[in-house]
Backbone as ProteinMPNN parsed JSONL, in Angstrom:
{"seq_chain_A": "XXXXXXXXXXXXXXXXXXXXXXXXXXXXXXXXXXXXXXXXXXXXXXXXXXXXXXXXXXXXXXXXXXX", "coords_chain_A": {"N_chain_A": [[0.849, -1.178, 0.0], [0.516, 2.221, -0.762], [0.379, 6.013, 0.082], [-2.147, 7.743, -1.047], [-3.307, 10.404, -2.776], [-5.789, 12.308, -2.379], [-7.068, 10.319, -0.382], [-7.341, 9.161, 2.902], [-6.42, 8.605, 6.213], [-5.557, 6.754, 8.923], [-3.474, 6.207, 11.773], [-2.476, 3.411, 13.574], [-1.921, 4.044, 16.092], [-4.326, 6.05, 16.501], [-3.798, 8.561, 15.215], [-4.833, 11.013, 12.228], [-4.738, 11.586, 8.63], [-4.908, 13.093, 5.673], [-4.703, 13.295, 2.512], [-3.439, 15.37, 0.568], [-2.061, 16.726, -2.08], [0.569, 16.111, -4.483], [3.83, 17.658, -4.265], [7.163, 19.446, -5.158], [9.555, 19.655, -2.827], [11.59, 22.168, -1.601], [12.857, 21.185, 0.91], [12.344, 18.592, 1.124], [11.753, 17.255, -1.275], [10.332, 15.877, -4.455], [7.213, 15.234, -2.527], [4.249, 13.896, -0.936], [1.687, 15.416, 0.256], [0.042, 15.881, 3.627], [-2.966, 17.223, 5.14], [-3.452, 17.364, 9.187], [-5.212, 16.188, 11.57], [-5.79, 18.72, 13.583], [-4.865, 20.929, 11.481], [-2.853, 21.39, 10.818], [-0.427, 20.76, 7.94], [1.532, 19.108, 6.452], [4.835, 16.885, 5.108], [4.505, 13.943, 3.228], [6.141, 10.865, 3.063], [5.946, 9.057, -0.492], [7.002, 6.498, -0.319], [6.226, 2.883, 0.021], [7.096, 1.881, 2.359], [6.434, 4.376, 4.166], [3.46, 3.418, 5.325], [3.336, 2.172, 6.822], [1.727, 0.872, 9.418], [-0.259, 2.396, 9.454], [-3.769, 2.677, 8.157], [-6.49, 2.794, 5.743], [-9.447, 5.119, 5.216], [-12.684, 6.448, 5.727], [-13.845, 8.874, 4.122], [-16.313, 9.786, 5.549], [-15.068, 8.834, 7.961], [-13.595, 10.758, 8.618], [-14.521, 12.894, 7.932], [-16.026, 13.402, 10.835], [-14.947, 13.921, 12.902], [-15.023, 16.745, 13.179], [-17.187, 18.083, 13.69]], "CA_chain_A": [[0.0, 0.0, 0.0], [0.703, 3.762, -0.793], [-0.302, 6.743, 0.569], [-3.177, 8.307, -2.244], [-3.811, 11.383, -3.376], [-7.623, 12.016, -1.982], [-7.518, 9.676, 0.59], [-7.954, 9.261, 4.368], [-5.695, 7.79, 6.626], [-5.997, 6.4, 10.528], [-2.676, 5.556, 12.064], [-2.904, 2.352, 14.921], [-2.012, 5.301, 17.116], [-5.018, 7.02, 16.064], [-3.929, 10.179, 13.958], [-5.622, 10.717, 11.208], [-4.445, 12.263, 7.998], [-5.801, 13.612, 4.596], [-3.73, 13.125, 1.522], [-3.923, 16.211, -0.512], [-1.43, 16.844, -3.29], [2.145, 16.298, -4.32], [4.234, 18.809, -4.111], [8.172, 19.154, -5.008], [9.687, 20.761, -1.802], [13.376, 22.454, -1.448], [13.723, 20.01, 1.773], [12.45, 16.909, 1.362], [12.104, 16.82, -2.871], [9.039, 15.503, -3.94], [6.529, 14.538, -1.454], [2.886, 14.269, -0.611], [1.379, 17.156, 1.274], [-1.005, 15.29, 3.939], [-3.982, 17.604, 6.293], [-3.642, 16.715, 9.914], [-6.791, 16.828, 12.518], [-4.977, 20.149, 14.075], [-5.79, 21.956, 11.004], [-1.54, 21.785, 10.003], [0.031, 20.404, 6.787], [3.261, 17.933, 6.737], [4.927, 16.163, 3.901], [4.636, 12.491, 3.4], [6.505, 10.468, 2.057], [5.402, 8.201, -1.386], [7.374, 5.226, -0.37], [5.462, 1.793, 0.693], [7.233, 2.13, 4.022], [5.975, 5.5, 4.889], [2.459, 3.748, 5.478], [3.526, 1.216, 7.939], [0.498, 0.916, 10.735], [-1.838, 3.11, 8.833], [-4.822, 2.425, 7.338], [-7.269, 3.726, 4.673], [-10.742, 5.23, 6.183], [-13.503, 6.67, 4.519], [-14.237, 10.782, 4.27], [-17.241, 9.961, 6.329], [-15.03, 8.674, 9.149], [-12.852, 12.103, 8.679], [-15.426, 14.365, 8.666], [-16.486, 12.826, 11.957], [-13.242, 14.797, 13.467], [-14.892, 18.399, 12.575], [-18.842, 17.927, 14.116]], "C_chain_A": [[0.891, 1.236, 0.0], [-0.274, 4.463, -0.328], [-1.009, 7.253, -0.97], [-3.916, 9.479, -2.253], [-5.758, 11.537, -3.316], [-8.343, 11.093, -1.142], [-7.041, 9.91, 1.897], [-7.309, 8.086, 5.014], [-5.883, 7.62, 8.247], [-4.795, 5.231, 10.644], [-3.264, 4.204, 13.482], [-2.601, 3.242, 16.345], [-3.194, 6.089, 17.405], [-5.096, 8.333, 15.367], [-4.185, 9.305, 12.96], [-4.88, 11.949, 10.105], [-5.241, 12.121, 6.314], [-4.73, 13.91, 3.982], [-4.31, 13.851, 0.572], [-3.532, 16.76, -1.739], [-0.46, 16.257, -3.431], [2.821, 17.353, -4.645], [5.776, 18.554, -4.401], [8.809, 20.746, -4.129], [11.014, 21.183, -2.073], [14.095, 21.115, -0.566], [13.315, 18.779, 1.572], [12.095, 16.384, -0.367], [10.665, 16.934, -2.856], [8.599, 14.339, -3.154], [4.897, 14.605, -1.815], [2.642, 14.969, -0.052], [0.018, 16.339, 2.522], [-1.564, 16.73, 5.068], [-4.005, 17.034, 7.24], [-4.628, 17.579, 10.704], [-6.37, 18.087, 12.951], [-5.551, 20.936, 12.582], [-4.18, 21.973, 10.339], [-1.415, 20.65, 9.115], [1.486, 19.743, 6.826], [3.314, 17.52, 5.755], [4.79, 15.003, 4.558], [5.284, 11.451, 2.538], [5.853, 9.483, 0.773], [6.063, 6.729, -1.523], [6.403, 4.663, 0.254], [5.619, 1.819, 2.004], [6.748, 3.01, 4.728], [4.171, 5.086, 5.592], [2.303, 2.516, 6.501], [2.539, 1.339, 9.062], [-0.324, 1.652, 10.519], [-2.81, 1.979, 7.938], [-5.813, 3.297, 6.64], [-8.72, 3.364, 5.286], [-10.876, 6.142, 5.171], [-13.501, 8.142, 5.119], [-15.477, 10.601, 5.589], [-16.533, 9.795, 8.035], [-13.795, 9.812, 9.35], [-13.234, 13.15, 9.228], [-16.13, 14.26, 10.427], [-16.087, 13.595, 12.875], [-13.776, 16.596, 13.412], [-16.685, 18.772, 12.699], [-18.293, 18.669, 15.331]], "O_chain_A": [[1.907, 1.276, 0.694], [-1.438, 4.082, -0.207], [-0.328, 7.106, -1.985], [-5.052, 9.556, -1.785], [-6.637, 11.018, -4.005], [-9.559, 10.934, -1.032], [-6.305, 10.883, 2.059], [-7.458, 6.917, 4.658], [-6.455, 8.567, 8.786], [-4.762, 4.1, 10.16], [-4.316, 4.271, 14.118], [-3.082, 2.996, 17.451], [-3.212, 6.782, 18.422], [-6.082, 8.993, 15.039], [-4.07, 8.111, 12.683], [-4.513, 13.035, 10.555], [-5.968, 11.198, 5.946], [-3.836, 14.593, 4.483], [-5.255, 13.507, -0.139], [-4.374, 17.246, -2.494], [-0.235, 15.577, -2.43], [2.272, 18.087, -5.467], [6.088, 17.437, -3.989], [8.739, 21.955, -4.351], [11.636, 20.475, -2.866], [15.059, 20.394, -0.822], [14.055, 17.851, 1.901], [12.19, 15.189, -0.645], [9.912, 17.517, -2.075], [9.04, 13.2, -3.007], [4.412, 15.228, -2.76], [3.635, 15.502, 0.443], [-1.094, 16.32, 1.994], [-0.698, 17.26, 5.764], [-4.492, 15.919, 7.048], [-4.889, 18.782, 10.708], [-7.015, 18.821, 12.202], [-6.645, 21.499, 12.623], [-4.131, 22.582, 9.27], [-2.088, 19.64, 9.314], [2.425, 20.261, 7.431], [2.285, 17.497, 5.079], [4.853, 14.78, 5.767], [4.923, 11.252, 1.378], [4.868, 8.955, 1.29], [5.839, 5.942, -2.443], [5.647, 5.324, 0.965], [4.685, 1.795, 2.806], [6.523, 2.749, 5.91], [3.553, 5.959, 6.201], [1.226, 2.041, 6.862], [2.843, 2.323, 9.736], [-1.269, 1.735, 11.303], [-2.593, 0.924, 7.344], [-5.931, 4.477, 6.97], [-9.184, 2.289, 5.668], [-10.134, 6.571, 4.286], [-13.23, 8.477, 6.272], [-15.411, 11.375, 6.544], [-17.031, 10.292, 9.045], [-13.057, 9.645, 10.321], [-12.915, 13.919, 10.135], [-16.668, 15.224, 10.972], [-16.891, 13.989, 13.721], [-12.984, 17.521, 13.586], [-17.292, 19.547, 11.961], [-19.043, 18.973, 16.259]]}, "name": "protein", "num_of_chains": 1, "seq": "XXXXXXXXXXXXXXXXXXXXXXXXXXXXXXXXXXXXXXXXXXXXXXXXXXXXXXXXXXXXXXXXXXX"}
């Protein structure tokens, strides 16, 4: 699994993140750009490893986060 462009993520920790573009940065090249519950923005990486103990959750269980 990869992280995806328009999808919705729920670590086994419980954060939750929102995969919203790619982007090529100065520091980390290109990356993904993911939305976290806080309301801030982080890269991510597009390797397979970067998605280690996440899982893919639906918009409905996102928006859940913002009631």
């Amino acid at each position: 699994m990869k992280f995806e462009i328009g999808k919705y993520y729920q670590h086994s920790g419980g954060h939750m993140l929102s995969i919203l573009c790619e982007a090529k940065t100065t520091l980390y090249g290109d990356c993904l750009i993911a939305e976290e519950l806080g309301g801030s923005f982080r890269p991510v990486s597009k390797d397979a490893e970067a998605t280690l103990n996440w899982k893919e959750v639906t918009k409905e269980e996102w928006m859940r986060n913002f009631k």
